[in-house]
C-alpha positions as CSV (number, residue, x, y, z in Angstrom):
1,X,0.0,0.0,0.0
2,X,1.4,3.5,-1.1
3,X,1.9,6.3,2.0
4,X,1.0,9.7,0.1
5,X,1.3,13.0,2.1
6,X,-0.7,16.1,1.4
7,X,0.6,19.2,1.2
8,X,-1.3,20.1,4.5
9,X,0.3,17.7,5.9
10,X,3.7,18.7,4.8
11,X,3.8,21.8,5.9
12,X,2.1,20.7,9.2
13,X,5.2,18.6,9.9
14,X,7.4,21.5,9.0
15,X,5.3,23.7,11.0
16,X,5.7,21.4,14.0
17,X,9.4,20.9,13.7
18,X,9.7,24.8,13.3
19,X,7.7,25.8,16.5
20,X,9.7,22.5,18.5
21,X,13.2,23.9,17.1
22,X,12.6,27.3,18.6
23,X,12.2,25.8,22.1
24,X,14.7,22.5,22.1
25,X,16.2,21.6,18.5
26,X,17.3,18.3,19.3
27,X,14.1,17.6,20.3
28,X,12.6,18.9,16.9
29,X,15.1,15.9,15.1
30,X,13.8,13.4,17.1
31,X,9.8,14.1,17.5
32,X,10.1,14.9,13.7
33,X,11.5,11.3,13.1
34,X,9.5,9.4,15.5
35,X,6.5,10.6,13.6
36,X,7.6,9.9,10.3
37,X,8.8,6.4,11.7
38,X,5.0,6.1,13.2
39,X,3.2,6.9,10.0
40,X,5.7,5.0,8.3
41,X,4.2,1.9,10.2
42,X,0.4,2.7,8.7
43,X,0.9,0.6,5.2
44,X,1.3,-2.6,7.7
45,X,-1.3,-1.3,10.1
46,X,-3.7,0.3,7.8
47,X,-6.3,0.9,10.9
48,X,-4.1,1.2,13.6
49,X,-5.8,4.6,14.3
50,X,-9.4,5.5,15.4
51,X,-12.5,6.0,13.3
52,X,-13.3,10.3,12.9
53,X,-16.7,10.0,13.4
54,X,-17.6,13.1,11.9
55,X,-16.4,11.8,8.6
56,X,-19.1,10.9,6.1
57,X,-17.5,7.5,6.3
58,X,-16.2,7.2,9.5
59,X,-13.8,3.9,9.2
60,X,-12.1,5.5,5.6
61,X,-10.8,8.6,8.0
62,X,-8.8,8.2,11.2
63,X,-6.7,9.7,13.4
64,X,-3.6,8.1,15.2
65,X,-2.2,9.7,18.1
66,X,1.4,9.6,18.9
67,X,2.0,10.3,22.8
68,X,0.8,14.4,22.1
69,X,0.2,14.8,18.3
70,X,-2.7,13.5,16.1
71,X,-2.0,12.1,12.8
72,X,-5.1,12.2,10.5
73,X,-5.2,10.0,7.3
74,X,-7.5,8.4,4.8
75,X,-7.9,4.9,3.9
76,X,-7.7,3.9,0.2
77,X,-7.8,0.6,-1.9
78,X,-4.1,1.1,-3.0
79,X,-3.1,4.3,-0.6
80,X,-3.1,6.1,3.1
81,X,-3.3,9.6,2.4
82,X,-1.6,11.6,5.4
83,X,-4.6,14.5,5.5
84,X,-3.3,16.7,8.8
85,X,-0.7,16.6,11.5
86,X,-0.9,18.8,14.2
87,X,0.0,18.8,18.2
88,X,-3.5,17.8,20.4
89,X,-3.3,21.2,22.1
90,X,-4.1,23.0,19.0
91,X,-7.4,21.8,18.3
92,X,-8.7,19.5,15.2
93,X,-6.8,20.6,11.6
């Protein structure tokens, strides 16, 4: 199964490591790896996340959290589309 990122989701994870360098850049290097190592697990785990039950089909959109940061995806016959990234305490993307 093919991983695809959005460009939301792109600059999301930029946006993240950004805001995390400020503050502590080694910790931006490794949060920023653990979650591409953590998505990179979703082609083996396809619903390892948790059905968004506001979606029109609720088990096609999910959201896996990673200790503080939500990772919201799509489910496809031959692709996970990375929709959104963002930290839990900013709200839903």
């Amino acid at each position: 199964m093919k991983l695809v990122y959005t460009d939301e989701a792109i600059e999301d994870l930029k946006r993240l490591r950004e805001f995390i360098e400020v503050h502590n850049p080694s910790a931006a290097a490794k949060i920023a790896a653990e979650l591409v190592g953590k998505i990179g697990l979703l082609p083996d785990f396809p619903k390892m996340g948790t059905p968004v039950e506001i979606a029109p089909v609720p088990d096609s959109v999910r959201d896996m959290i990673f200790g503080k940061y939500v990772v919201r995806y799509s489910l496809h016959a031959s692709a996970i589309i990375i929709l959104r990234v963002w930290h839990g305490l900013e709200g839903e993307r």
